[in-house]
C-alpha positions, 0 to 999 in steps of 0.5 A: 476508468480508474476505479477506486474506494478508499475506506477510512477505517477511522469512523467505522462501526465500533471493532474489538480491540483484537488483533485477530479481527483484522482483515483485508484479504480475499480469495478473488483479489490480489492483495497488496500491502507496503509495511515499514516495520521501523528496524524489525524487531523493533521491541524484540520478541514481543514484536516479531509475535505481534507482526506474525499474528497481524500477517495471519489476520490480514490474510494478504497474497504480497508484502512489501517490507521495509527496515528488516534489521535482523535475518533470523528474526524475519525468518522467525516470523516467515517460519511460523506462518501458514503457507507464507514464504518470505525473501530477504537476500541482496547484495547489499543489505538495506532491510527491503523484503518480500513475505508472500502467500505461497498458495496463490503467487508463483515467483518467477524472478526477485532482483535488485536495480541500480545496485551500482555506486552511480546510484547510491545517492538515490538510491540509499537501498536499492529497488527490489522488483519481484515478477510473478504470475497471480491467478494466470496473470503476470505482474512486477512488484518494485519495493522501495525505500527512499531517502529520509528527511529534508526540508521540503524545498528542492533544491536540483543544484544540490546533489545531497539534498534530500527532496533532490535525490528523491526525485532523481528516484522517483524519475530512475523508476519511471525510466525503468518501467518505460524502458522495460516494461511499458506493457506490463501490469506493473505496481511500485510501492514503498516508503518513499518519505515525501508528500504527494500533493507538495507543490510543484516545484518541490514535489519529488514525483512531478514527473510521474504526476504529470505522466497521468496517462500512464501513472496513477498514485492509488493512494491520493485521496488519502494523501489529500485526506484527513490527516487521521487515514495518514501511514505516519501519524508521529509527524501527521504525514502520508508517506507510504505510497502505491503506483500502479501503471495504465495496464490496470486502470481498469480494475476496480482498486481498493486502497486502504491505510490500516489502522492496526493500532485501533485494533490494541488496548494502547491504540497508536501508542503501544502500536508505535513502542511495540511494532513500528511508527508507520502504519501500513498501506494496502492495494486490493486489485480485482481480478474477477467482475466485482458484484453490484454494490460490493464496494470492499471488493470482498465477493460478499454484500453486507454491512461493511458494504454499507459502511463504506457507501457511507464513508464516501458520503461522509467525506463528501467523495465519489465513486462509479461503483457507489452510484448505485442508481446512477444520477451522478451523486452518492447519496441516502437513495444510493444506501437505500438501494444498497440495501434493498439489493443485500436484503433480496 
């Protein structure tokens, strides 16, 4: 059973407008985010000193980067983070990168796929698969960047369409993961600049959305959302995307779009001029039993606690874990139990 918590940060309690009060990591999780940076630096120093404080704060073991647009300046940023590393070489340069945390993942292998021209057209940058072990347990990470633009119609007979070399895309990546890792905890993520509830005959991950017993989108809830909880809020769209194969369905899931522009006195304007237009999606998966009533999956039963039962409520959702005495709704007794268990 796939267990999973969305927290829509827009209409939690009240937060200082400060950088440094951004959180997601915890020790007992594998904390991963996808980030399109929009062409780093996109406003030059001032946003390389904006990214290293947002990393440090959010305390992340992964990130998967887009839009890198200059080495030195990825290193600057790489170089002045406590016990982070980053890797940013390919032979084709295309602005996908990896920072990770030094002291909880061990880096195996990190490769390129479909690096051949056959593969240009759908790949514009090629895949980026990282294979590392976290805490004695061993994952594949595929970042991605996929093309832009279109005009929301599929057109299969036409190999430049957008929507089309896409799903051709999205269809290589599935084919890889079976071919190759049909066992693995593998996770796939990226800018894949499309929609995952277009209809049908236009939606580009079809094919993986059919493959349900083995595919699972974290993020749908939010792409079916509020537009207010999406990763591309100049033309309201969820873009950012993380998949997860049927190896880790059984772990407790916690996906999150981070609003870090709610954190900056400009709010999503001074975010978008200084740091990028697509706001970043992060996956905390368990890997140690989660405590009862811990829905953050943050080891720790308090207040936050709370407000995500009651963003479930708000949003009229459900979630196992937030059930909390177990009559198949989440309701007001399910926040009275909650916090009966942390005042005891």
């Amino acid at each position: 059973m796939k267990n999973i918590l969305i927290l829509f940060a827009f209409i939690a309690f009240p937060l200082s407008q400060d950088l440094d009060e951004l959180y997601f990591g915890t020790d007992n999780d594998l904390d991963i985010m996808t980030w399109n940076i929009e062409w780093f630096p996109k406003n030059g120093q001032v946003t390389i000193d904006y990214v290293g404080q947002i990393i440090e704060a959010l305390d992340i073991d992964i990130l998967a980067i887009q839009e890198v647009d200059d080495i030195s300046s990825f290193n600057q940023v790489v170089n002045g983070l406590d016990d982070y590393d980053g890797y940013l070489e390919s032979s084709w340069f295309a602005g996908l990168a990896y920072i990770y945390n030094t002291q909880t993942v061990e880096i195996n292998n990190i490769y390129e796929i479909y690096t051949s021209s056959p593969y240009w057209s759908p790949f514009p940058r090629s895949p980026m698969v990282m294979d590392m072990n976290f805490m004695n347990e061993n994952y594949i990470i595929i970042n991605n960047h996929f093309k832009c633009c279109g005009d929301d119609n599929m057109n299969l007979n036409d190999d430049d369409d957008e929507e089309t070399r896409r799903y051709l895309a999205s269809n290589l990546l599935k084919e890889y993961v079976d071919n190759y890792f049909p066992d693995s905890n593998v996770i796939i993520l990226g800018d894949l600049n499309d929609e995952l509830n277009d209809n049908p005959n236009d939606n580009v991950f079809q094919m993986i959305l059919d493959d349900s017993e083995n595919y699972f989108f974290t993020d749908m809830d939010i792409a079916q959302g509020n537009s207010n909880g999406w990763s591309y809020p100049s033309w309201p769209s969820h873009l950012d995307h993380i998949l997860i194969t049927n190896e880790l369905f059984d772990n407790n899931l916690y996906v999150e779009v981070i609003r870090i522009d709610d954190f900056m006195d400009g709010g999503f304007s001074q975010y978008d001029q200084n740091i990028s237009d697509h706001r970043p999606v992060a996956l905390k998966l368990s890997v140690e039993q989660i405590p009862l009533g811990d829905l953050n999956n943050d080891g720790v039963l308090n207040v936050m606690d709370i407000v995500s039962i009651i963003n479930i409520i708000l949003f009229n959702q459900y979630l196992d874990s937030a059930d909390m005495n177990l009559d198949g709704t989440v309701n007001i007794l399910d926040i009275i139990e909650l916090v009966s268990i942390i005042l005891n």
